[in-house]
NURO-441555 format. One line per 10 residues: for each residue x, z negated, y of N, C-alpha, C. Coordinates in steps of 0.1 Angstrom, whole numbers, plus 2048, in hexadecimal, padded with zeros to 3 digits. Example, Ala and Ser with C-alpha at 12.3 -4.5 7.8 and 13.67 -1.06 7.14 Angstrom:
<pts>
884,7B2,7C7,87B,7B2,7D3,884,7B2,7DF  880,7B9,7EA,889,7B9,7F5,881,7B1,800 $
</pts>
This chain:
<pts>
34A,87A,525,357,872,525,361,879,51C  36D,877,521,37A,883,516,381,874,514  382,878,506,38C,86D,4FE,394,876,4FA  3A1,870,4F7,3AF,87C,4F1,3B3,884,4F9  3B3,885,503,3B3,88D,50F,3C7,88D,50D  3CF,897,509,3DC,897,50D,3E0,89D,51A  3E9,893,51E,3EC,890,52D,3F8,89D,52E  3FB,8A8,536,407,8AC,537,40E,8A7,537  420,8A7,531,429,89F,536,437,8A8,53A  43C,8A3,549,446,8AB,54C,453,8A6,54A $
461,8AB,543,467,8A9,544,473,8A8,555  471,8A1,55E,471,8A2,56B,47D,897,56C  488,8A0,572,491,896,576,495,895,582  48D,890,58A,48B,88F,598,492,885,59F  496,87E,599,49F,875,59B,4AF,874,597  4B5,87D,58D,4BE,883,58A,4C8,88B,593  4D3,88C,595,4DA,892,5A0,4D9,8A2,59A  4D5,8AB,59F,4D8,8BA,596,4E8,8BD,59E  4E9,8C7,596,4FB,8CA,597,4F5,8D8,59E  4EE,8E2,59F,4EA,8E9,5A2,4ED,8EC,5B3 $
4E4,8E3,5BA,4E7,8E3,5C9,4F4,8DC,5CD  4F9,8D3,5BE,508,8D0,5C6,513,8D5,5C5  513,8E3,5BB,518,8F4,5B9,517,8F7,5C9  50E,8F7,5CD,50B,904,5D9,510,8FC,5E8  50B,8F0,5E7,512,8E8,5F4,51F,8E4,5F1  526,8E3,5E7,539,8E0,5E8,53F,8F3,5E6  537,8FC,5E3,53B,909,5E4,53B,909,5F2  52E,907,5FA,52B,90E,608,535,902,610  53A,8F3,60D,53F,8F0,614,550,8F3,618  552,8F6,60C,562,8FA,607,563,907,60F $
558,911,60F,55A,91C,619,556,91C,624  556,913,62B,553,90E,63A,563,908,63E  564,8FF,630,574,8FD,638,582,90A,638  580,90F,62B,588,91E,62F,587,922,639  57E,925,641,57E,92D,648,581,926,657  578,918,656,580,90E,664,591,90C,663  595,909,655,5A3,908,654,5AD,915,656  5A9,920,654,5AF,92C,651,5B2,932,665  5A9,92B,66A,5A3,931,674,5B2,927,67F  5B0,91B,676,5C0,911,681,5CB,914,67B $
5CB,917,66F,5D9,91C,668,5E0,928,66C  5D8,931,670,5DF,942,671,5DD,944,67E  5D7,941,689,5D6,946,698,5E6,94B,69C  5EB,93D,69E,5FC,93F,6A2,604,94A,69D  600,94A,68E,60C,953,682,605,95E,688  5F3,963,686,5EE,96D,689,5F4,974,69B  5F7,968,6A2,5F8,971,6B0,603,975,6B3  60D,96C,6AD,61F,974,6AC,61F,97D,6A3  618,97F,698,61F,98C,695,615,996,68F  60B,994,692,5FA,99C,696,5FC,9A4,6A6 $
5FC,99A,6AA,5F6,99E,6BA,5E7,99A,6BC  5DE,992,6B2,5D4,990,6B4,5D2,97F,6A7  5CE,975,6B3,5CC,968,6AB,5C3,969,6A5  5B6,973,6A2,5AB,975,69B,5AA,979,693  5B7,980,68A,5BB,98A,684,5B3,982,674  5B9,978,673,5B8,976,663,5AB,96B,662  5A5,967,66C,599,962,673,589,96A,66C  58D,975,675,580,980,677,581,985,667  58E,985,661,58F,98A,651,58A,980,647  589,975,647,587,96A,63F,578,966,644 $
572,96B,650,564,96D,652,55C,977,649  560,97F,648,55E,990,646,55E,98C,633  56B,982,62F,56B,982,622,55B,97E,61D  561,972,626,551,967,622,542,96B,621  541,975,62B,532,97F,62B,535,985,61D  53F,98E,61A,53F,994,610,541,98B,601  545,983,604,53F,977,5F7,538,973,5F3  52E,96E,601,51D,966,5FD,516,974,5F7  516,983,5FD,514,98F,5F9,511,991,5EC  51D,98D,5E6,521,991,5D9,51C,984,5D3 $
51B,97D,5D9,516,973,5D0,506,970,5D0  4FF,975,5D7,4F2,977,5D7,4EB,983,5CD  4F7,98D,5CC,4F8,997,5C4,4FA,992,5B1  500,98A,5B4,506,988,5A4,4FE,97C,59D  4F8,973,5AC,4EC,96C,5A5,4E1,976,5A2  4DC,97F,5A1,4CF,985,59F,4D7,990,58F  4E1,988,58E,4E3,994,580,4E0,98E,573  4DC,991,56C,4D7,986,562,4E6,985,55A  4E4,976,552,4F2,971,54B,4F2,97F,53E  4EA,97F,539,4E8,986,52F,4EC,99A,52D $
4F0,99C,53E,4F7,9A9,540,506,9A5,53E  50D,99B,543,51B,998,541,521,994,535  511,990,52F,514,991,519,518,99D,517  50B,9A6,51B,50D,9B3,514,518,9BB,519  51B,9B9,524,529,9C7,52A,538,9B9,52B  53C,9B7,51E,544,9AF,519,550,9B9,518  54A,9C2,510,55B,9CE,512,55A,9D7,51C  553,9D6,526,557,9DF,532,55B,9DC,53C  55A,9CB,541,562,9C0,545,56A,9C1,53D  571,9BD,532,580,9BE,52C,585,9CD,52F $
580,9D5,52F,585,9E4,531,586,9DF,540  580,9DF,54B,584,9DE,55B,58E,9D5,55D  591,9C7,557,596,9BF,559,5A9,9C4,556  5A7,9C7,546,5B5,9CE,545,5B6,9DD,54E  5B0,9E3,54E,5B2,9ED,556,5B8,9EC,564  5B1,9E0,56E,5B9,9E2,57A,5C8,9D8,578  5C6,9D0,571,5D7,9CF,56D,5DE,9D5,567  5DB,9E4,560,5E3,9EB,55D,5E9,9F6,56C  5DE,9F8,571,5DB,A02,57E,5E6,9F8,58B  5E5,9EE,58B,5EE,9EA,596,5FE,9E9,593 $
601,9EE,586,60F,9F0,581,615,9F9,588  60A,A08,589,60C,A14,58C,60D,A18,59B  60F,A1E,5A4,617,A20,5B0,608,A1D,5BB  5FD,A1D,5B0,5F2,A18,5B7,5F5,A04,5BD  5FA,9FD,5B4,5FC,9F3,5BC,606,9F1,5C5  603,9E5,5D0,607,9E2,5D8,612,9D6,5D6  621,9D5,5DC,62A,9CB,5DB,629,9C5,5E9  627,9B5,5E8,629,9AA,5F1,631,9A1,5EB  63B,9A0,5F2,648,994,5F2,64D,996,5E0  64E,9A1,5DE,651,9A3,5CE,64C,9A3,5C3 $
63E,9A3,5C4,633,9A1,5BF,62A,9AB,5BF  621,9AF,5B8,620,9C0,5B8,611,9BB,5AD  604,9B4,5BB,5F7,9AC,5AF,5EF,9B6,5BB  5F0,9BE,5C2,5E6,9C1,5CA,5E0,9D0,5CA  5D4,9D5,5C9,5D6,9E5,5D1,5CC,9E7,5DB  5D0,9F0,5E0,5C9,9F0,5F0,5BA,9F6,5ED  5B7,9F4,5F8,5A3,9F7,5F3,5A0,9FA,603  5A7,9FF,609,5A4,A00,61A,5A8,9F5,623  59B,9F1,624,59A,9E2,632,5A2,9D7,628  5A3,9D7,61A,5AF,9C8,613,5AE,9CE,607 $
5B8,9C7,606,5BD,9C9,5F6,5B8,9C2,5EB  5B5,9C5,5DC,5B1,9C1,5D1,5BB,9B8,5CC  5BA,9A9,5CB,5C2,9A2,5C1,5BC,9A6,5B4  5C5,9AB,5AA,5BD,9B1,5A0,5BF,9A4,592  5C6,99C,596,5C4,991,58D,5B6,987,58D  5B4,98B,599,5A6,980,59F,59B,98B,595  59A,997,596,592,99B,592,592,99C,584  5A0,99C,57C,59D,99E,56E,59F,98F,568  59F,981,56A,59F,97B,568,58C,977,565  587,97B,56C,576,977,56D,576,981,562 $
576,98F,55F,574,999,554,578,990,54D  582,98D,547,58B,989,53B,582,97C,533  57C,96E,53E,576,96A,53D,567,96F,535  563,976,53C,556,97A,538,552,980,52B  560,986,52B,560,98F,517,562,986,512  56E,97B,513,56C,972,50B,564,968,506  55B,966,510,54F,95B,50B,545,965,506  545,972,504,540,977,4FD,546,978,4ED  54E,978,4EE,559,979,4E1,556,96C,4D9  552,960,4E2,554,950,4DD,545,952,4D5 $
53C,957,4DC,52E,956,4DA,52B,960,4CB  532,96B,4CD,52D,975,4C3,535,970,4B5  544,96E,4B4,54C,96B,4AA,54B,958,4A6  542,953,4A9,547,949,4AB,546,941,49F  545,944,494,547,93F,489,558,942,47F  556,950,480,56B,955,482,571,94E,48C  56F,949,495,573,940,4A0,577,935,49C  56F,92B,494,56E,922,496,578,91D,487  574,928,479,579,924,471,585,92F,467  586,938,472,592,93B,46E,59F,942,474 $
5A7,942,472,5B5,946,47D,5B5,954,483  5B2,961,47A,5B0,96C,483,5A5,96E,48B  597,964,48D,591,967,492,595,95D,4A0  59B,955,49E,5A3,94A,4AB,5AE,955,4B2  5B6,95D,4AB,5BF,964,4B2,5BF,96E,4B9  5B2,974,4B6,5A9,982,4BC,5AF,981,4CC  59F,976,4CC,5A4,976,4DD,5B3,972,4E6  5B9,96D,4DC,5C6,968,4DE,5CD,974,4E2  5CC,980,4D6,5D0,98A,4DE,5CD,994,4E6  5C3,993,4EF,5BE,993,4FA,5C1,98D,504 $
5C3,983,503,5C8,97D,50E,5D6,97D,50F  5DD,981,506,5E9,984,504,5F2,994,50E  5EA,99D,50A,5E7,9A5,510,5E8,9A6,51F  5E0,9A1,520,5DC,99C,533,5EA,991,538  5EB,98B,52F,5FA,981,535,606,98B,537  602,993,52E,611,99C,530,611,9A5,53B  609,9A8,541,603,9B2,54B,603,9A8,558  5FC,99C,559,5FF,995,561,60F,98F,565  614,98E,55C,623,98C,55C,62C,996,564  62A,99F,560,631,9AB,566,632,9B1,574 $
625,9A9,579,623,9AA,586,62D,9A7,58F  631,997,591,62F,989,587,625,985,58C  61D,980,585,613,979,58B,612,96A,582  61B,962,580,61A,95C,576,612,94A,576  60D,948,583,602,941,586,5F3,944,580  5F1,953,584,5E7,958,57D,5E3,955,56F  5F1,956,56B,5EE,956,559,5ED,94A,554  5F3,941,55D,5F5,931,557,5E0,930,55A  5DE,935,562,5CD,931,564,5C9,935,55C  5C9,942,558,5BD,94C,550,5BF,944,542 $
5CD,944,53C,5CF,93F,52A,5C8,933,52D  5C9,928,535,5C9,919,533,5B8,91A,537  5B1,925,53C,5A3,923,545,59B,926,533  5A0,936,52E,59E,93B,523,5A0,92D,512  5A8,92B,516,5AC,91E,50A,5A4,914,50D  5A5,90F,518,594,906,517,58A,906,518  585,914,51B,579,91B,512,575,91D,50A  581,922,501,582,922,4F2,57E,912,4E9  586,907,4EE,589,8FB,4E8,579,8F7,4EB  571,8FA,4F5,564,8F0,4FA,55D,8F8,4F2 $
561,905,4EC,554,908,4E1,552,908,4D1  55B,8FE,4D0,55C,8F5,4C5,567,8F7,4BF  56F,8FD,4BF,57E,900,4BC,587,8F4,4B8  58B,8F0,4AF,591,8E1,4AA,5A0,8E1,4B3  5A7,8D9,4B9,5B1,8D3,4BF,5BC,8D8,4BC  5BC,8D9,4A9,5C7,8D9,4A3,5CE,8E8,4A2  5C5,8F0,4A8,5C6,901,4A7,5CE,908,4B0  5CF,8FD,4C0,5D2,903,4CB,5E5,8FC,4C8  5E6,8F4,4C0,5F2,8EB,4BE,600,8F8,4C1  5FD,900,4B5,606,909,4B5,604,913,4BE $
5FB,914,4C6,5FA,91F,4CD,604,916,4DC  5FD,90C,4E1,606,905,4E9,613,904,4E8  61A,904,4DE,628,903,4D8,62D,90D,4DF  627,91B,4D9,62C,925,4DC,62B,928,4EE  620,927,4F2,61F,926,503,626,923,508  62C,915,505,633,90A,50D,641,914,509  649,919,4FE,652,920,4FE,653,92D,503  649,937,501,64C,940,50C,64B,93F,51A  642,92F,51F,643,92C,52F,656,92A,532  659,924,52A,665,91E,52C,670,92C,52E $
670,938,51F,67A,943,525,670,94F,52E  667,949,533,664,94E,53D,66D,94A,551  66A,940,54C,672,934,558,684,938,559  688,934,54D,691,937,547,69D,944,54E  696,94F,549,698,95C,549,697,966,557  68E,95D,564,68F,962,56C,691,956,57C  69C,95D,57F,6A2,953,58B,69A,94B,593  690,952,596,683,94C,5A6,681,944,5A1  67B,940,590,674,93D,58D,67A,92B,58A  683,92F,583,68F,925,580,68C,91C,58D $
692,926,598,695,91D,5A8,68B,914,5AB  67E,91C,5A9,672,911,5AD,674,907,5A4  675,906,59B,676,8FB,591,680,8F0,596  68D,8F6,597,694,8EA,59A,693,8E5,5A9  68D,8EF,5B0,68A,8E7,5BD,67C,8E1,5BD  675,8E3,5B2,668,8D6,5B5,66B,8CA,5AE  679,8CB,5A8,67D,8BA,5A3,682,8B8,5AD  689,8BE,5B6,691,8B8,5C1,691,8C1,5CD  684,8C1,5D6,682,8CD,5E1,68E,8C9,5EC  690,8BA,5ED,699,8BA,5F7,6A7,8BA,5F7 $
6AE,8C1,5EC,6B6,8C4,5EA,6BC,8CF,5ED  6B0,8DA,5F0,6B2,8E5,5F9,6A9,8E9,5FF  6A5,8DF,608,69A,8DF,60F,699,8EC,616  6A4,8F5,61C,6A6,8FF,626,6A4,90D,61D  6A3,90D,60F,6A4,91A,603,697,917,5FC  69A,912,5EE,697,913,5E5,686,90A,5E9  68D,8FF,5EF,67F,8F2,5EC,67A,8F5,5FB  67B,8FD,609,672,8FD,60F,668,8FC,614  661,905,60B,651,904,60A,651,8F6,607  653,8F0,600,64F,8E3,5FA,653,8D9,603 $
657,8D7,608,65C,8D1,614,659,8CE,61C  654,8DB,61F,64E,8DB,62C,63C,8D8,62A  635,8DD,61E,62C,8D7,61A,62C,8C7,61A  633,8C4,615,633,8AF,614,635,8AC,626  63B,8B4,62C,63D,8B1,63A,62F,8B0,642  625,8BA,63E,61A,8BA,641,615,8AF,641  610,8AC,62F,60F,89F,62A,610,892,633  61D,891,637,620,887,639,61B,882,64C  618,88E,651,617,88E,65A,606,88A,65E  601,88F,658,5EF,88F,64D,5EF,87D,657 $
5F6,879,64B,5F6,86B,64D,5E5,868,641  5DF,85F,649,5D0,857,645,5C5,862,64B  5C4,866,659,5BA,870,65B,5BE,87D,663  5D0,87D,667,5D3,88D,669,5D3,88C,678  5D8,897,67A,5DD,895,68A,5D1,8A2,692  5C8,8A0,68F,5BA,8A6,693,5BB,8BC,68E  5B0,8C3,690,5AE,8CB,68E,5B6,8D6,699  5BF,8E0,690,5C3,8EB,69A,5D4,8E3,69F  5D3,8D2,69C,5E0,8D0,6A5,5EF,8CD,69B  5E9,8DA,68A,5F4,8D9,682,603,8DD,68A $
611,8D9,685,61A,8DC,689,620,8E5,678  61D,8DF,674,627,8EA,663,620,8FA,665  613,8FC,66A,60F,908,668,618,913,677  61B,90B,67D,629,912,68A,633,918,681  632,920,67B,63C,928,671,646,91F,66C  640,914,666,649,908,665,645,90A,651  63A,906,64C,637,90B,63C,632,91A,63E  636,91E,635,633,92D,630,623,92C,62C  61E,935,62E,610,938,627,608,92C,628  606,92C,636,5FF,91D,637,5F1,921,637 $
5EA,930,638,5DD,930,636,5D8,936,624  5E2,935,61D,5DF,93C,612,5E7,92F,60A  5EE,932,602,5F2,925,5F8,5F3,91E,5FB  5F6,919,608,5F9,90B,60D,5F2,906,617  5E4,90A,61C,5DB,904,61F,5D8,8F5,61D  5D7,8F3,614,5D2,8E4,60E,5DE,8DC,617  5E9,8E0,61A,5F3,8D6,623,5EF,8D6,62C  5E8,8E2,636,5E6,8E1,642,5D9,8D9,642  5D0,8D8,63B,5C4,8CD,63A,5CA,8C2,639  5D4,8BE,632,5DA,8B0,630,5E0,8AE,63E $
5E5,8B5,648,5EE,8B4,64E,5DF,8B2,65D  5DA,8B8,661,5D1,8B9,667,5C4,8AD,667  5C1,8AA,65A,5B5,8A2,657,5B9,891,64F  5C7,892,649,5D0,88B,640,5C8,885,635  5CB,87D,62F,5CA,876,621,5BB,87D,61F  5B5,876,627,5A2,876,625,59E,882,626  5A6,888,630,59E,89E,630,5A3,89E,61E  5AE,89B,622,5B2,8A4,60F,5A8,89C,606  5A8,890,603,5A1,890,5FC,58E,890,5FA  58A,897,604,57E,89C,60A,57E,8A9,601 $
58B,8AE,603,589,8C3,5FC,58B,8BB,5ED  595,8B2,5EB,595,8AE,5DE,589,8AB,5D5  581,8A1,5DC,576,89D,5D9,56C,8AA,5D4  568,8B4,5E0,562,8C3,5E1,564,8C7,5D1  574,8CB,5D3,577,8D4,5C4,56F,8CA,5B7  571,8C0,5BA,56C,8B3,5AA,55F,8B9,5A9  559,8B8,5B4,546,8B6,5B3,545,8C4,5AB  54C,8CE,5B2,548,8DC,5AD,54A,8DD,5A0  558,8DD,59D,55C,8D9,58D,553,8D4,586  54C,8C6,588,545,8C2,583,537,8C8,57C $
534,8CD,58C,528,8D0,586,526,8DD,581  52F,8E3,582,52F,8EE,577,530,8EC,56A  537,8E4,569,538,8E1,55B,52A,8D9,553  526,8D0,55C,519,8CC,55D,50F,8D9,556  50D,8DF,560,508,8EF,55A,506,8F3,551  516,8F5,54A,518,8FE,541,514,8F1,535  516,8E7,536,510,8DC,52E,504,8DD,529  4FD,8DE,537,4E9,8DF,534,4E9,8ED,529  4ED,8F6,530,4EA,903,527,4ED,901,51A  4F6,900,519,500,8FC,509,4F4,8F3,501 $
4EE,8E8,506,4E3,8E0,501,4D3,8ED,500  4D5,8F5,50A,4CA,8F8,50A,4CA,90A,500  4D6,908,4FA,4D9,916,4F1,4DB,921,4F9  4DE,921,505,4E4,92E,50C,4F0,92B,507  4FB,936,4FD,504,92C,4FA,50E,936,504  50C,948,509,518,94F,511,515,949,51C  50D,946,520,509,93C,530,511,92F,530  50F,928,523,519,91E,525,52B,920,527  52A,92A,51E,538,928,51A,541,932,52A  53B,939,52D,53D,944,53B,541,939,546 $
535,933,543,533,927,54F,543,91D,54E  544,917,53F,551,914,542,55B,915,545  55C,926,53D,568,92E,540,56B,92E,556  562,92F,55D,560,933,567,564,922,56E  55E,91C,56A,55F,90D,576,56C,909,56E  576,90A,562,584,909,562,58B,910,568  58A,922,56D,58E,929,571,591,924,584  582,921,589,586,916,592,591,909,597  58A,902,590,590,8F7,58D,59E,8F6,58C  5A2,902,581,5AF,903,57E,5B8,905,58B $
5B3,911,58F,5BC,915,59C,5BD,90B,5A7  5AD,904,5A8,5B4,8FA,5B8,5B8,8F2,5B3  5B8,8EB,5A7,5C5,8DA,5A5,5D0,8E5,5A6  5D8,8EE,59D,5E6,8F3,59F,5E5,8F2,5AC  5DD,8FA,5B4,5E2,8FD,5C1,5E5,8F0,5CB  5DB,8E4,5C8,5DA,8DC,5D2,5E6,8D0,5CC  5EC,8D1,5BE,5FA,8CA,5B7,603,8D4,5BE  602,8E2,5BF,612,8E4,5C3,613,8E6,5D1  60B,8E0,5DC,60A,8DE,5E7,610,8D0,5EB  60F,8C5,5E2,60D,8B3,5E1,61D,8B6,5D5 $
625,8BF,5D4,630,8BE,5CA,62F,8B8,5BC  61F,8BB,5BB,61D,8B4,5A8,622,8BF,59E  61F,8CC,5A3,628,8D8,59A,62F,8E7,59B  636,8EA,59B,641,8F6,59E,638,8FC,5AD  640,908,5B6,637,90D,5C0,630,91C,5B4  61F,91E,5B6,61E,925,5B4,615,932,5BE  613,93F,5B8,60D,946,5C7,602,947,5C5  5FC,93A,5C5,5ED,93A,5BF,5E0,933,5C9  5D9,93A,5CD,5CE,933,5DB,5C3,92B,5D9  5C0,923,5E1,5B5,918,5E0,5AB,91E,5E2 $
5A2,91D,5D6,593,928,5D4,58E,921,5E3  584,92F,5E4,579,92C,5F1,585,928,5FB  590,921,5FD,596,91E,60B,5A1,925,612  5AB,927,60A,5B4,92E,609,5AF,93F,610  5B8,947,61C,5B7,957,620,5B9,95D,614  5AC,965,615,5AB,970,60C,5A2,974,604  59C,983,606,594,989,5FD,594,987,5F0  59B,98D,5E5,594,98A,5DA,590,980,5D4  59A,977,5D8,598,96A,5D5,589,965,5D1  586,962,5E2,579,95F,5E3,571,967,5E0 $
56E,975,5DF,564,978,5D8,55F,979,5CC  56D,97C,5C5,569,974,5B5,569,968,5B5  56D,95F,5BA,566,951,5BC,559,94D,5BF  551,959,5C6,543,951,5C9,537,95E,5BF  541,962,5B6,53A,968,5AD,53B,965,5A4  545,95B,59B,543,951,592,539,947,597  538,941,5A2,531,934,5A7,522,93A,5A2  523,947,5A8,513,94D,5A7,50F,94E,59A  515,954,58C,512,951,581,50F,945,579  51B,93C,57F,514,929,57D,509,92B,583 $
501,92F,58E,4F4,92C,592,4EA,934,58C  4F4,941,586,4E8,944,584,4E0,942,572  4EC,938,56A,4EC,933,560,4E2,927,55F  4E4,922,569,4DE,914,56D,4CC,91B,572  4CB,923,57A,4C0,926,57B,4B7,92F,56F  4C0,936,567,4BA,939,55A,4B3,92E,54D  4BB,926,551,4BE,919,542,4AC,90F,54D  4AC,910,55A,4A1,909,560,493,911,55C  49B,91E,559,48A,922,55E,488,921,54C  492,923,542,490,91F,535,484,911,532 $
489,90D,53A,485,8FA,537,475,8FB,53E  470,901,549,467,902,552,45C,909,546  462,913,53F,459,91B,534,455,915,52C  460,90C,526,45F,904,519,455,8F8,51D  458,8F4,523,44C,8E6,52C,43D,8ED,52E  43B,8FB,532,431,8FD,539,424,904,528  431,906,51D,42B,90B,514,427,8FB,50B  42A,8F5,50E,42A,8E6,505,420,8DD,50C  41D,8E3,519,413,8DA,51D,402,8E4,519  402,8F0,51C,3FB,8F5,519,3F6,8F3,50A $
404,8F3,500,400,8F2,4F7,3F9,8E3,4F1  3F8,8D7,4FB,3F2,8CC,4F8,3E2,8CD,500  3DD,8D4,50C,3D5,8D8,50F,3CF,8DC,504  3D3,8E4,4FD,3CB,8ED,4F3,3C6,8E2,4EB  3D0,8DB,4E2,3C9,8D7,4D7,3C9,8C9,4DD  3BF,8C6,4EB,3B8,8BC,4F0,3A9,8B9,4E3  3A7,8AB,4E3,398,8AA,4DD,391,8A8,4E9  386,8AD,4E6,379,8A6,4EE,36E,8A3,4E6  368,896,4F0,35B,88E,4E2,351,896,4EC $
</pts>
């Protein structure tokens, strides 16, 4: 007969929702609808002035392979290589935003964010945005006591990111930069950084946003036409306009799939920034807030993630992880607010839905990092459990 017999015990939360699989099905559903939506948005635009309705179809297929790709690729990289090549990401990251200044980049509609790579072009913001990210939560992790308690080690990365704003700017790319500082600043702030620190740095933001605005005419115009788009509905506020027209057309469930009217060369850029109208306009109130819903879960549960880790002392896993599901997050509310006229127009695409390469593939290579954070911090817990039961095994009695 065994008396004192210690029972294994598992920490098992089997009953618990994990954020894990709801990462990978609001990722894989969000890229099902890009590519359903992209596919009723561009045929028309694609066959007048393509000569082929398949054109931006068969490319936003071709993206998607090469996303999951990369993203199967960047889950099997351990968190702990994107610690260590911290300045060679900050070296790539400023580098191709220096490189697209130079006669190597490409200009679209006055805008000069792209360089060619053959079959598509490099958004080189999408790319140095994830770098920029990555040195930084390595910066948070390594300095993080100069971080936390004193001002030049708070400003370091400040000017860093400072750097990259200016380079971004010049492009213009000035959506980009409102994501990266605000994605970067609440990275910083969630890794213990006091409230009272970012006070003056905000001050100053909010004033160079302003003679930024200020100082250059487009930028002005969007502004006063998103207080008042229909005041020149035919110029300045058309896009916006014609987006709410979508909207409105949407209704409660949309006037079914494929039978949009704003994407008839009626809104501009109806498969890239302004997608999210043609869902509203197509599917109405309930489609939108379906993708709305999608983005929340994802959000969520990345942050979720980066939570567990943070508890479980991965602290660049946590902090990466943040940096990354804000960097999300950030981009589709702007994008899906200045679609709905909540704020100025910017040239900024709905992750995973929105036409286009780089986009999505640094998109489903941050996603892949949250997974593969989340699968690091599991298999952490799986060891820790497996050594704690053994270790009660051991010092079992028997009579």
């Amino acid at each position: 007969m065994q008396a004192g017999v210690s029972v294994p015990h598992y920490q098992g939360m089997a009953g618990e929702l994990q954020p894990l699989p709801v990462l990978i099905i609001t990722s894989v559903a969000l890229l099902v609808t890009g590519v359903v939506m992209i596919s009723s948005a561009s045929m028309d635009m694609a066959a007048a002035t393509l000569g082929n309705s398949y054109h931006y179809v068969i490319r936003q297929i071709l993206f998607a392979g090469l996303g999951c790709a990369t993203a199967l690729v960047a889950v099997n990289v351990p968190v702990s290589w994107w610690e260590r090549s911290g300045w060679l990401l900050l070296g790539i990251g400023l580098l191709v935003l220096v490189l697209v200044l130079t006669p190597l980049g490409r200009t679209v509609n006055g805008s000069t964010r792209w360089i060619p790579m053959g079959l598509f072009n490099v958004q080189v913001s999408e790319v140095a945005k994830l770098c920029l990210i990555a040195y930084l939560a390595g910066y948070v992790v390594r300095r993080r006591e100069e971080l936390l308690h004193t001002w030049p080690g708070f400003l370091k990365p400040l000017g860093v990111l400072g750097v990259a704003s200016v380079l971004l700017v010049i492009q213009p790319d000035f959506g980009a930069t409102v994501v990266l500082v605000t994605a970067a600043a609440g990275m910083i702030f969630l890794s213990g950084v006091r409230l009272s620190r970012f006070m003056p740095l905000i001050g100053v933001l909010a004033a160079l946003g302003t003679v930024l605005v200020v100082t250059q005419p487009y930028r002005l115009k969007r502004v006063v036409s998103y207080l008042d788009p229909w005041k020149d509905q035919f110029d300045s506020g058309y896009q916006l306009t014609q987006s709410l027209i979508a909207f409105g057309r949407g209704e409660w469930v949309g006037v079914g799939l494929g039978n949009s009217v704003q994407k008839l060369f009626f809104l501009p850029e109806a498969h890239t920034d302004f997608i999210y109208a043609i869902i509203a306009e197509e599917f109405g109130l309930l489609g939108a807030l379906v993708v709305l819903g999608l983005f929340a879960a994802l959000v969520v549960s990345g942050l979720v993630i980066a939570r567990r880790a943070e508890k479980a002392g991965m602290a660049f896993g946590a902090c990466f992880s943040y940096g990354i599901t804000l960097l999300i997050g950030l981009q589709a509310g702007i994008n899906m607010a200045v679609s709905t006229g909540l704020l100025p127009t910017k040239g900024l695409t709905l992750p995973l839905v929105s036409y286009g390469g780089s986009s999505l593939m640094v998109t489903c290579i941050g996603i892949a990092v949250i997974a593969r954070v989340e699968l690091e911090r599991q298999d952490r817990a799986r060891v820790a459990s497996e050594t704690k039961s053994s270790g009660r095994k051991g010092g079992a009695v028997y009579d």
